[in-house]
N, C-alpha and C positions, 0 to 999 in steps of 0.2 A: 673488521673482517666481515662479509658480507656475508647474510644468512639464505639460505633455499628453502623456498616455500611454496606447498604443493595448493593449489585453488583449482574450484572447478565452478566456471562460468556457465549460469542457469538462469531460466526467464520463465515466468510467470504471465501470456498473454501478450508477451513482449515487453514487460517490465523486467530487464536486466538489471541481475547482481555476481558480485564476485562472493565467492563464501570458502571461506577458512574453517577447518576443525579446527578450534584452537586447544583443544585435548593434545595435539600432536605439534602446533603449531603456533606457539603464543603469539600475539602482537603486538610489541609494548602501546606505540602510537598509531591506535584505529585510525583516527578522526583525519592525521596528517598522511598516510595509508590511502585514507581510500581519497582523498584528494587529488594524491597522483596516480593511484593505481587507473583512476576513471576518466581520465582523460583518453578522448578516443584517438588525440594524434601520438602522445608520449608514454602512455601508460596500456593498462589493458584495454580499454572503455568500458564502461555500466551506467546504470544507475549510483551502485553504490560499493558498498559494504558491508559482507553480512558475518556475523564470528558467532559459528556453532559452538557451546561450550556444556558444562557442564551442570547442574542445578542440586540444590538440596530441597525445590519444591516441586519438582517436574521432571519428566527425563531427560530434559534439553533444555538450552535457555537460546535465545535468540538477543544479541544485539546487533544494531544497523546502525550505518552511517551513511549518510545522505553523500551526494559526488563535491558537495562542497565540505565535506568535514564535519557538517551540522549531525548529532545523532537523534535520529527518528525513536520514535515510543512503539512504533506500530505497523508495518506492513503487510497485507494483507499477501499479496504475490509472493512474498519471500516467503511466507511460515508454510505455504505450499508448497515449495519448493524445498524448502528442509525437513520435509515428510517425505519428498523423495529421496536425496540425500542418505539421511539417517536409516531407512530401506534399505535402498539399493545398495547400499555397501557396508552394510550387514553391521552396522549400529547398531538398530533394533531387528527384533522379527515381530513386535506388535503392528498391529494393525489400526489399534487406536493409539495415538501419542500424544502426550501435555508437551505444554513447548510454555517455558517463562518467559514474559517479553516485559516490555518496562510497564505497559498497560493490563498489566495481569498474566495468569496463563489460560493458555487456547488450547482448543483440545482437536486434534488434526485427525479427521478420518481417512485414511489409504484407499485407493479404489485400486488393487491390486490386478495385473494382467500380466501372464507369462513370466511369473517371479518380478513383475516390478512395475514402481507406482506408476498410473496416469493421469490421475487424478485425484484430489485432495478436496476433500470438504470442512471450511474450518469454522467454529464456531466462535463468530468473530463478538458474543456478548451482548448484554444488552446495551443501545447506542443512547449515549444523553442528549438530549433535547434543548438541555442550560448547564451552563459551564461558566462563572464566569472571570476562573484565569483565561478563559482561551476568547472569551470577547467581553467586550467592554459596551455594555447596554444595560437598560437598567434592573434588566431579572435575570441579564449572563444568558437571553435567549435571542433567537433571530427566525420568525416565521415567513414568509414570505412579506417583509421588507425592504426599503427602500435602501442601499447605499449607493453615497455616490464616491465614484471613481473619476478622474482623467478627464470630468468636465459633462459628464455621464451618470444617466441613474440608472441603478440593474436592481432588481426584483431577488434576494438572496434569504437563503435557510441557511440556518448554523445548524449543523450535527457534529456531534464530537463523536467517534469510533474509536478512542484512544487517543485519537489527534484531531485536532480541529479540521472540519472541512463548510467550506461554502459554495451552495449547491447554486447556480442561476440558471435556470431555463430561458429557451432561446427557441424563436423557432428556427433558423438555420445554423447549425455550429460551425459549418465552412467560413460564413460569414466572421466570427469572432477573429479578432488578431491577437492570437494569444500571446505570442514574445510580448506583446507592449502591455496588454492589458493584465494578463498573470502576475506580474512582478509588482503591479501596481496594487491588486488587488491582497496579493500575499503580505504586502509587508502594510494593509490600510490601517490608518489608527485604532481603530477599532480591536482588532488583534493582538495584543500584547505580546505573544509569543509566535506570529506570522500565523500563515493558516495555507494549508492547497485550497485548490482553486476548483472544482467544475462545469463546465458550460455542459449542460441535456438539454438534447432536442428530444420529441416524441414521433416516432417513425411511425408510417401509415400500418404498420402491426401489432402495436401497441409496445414494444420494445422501446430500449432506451439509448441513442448515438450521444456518447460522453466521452470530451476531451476535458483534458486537464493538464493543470499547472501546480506543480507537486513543491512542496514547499521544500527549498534546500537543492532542488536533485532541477527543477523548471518544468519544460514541456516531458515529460514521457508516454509512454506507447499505453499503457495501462496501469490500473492505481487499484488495490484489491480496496482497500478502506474507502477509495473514493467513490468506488462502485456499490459500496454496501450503503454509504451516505447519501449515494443517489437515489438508490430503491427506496429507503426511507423518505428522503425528502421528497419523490414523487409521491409516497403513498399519501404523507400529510397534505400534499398540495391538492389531493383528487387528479391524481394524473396517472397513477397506477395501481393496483391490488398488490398484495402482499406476496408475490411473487415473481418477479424481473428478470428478464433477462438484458443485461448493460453490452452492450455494443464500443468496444475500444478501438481506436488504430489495431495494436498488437493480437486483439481478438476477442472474446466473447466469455462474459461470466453471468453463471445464475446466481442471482440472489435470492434469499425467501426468510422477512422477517415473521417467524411467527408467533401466532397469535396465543398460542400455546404457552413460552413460555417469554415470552418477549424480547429471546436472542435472534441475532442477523446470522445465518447459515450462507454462508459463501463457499459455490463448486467451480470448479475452473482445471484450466491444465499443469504440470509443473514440467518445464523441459529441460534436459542436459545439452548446454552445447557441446563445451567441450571440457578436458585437465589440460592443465599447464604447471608451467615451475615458474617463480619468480623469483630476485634476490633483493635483500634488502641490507 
């Protein structure tokens, strides 16, 4: 017997996801869910999957599932977007919110207008520098680096923000083919557990144009973590100061790691498109 299930389709920048309270609406098989849910000719389309629930360490827990089934540690777009959510329709009435996600909890600040959010500031932690479940080098670090790809050598920083990402600067990102080279570089030996991808150019105002190749979900519109990775890995490279503004297809985020206490603050939009029913 098939089940009705209410979502409501939300983007961050242009990083689209489907999100479920799952307080009202469990879902036995996420992973297989948002597989089909995200396909943009049979399904709803997104990015992914996102299942609002409940916490014993936080007011909310956040998990996500990438449009291939894979489940993500970390979204930075989405925990924005569930500060709107959990708002807007009277979840909460805080103004500051914890949100558990597999990478810890984040702590979501409201920028409230007219009874409802528009913006979300979140405190995406401090970002590690060596990891080395997430690459395979000999201190788990990657500074600006040689690897090579596809017959190719690109200049890449590892930062982990919860999830591994690898930053390469470019001077034109048009130039980059990302379908061929994203996939290549996500799944390089070096990664053990894959990795997104970033290509930054530096714009004549000192801003930062960053596409990317998101591990699980491929090319999308904008990536909150990849954008917090980028301000970071420009700052290490001498390419930026400690406060960024990231340039995405889907649109525009500030970052600001500060020096203060050594967390990444990421501000940006969280938008409702629309509610829907589906059955399952």
């Amino acid at each position: 017997m098939a089940t009705t299930v209410k979502f409501t389709k939300m983007h961050g920048a242009g990083n689209d996801y489907i999100y479920v309270n799952t307080l009202d609406y469990p879902i036995e098989n996420p992973a297989k869910t948002s597989a089909k849910w995200s396909s943009s000719h049979t399904g709803i389309g997104s990015d992914g999957l996102v299942l609002i629930g409940k916490s014993s360490k936080a007011d909310f827990s956040m998990r996500i599932f990438n449009a291939d089934g894979s489940e993500a540690m970390m979204c930075g777009n989405a925990s924005r977007c569930i500060g709107k959510y959990v708002y807007d329709n009277k979840l909460t009435q805080k103004e500051i919110v914890t949100l558990e996600t597999l990478s810890g909890i984040k702590i979501l600040k409201l920028h409230v207008e007219h009874g409802q959010v528009d913006e979300v500031t979140v405190d995406m932690g401090i970002p590690l520098l060596a990891n080395s479940k997430q690459i395979d080098t000999p201190k788990g670090e990657m500074l600006a680096q040689t690897i090579n790809a596809d017959g190719k050598e690109y200049t890449g920083t590892f930062i982990c923000m919860g999830n591994p990402h690898l930053v390469i600067f470019v001077d034109d990102v048009k130039n980059v083919i990302l379908p061929t080279i994203g996939p290549i570089l996500e799944n390089h030996p070096l990664f053990p557990e894959r990795t997104n991808v970033e290509f930054v150019e530096i714009l004549p105002d000192g801003s930062l144009k960053m596409r990317v190749w998101e591990r699980g979900s491929g090319i999308t519109m904008a990536c909150g973590t990849g954008a917090c990775a980028t301000a970071v890995a420009a700052y290490l490279n001498h390419k930026a100061g400690r406060k960024s503004w990231i340039r995405m297809d889907g649109g525009d985020l500030h970052i600001h790691w500060s020096e203060t206490d050594g967390h990444v603050y990421m501000t940006g939009p969280a938008v409702k498109v629309f509610d829907g029913e589906i059955e399952i």
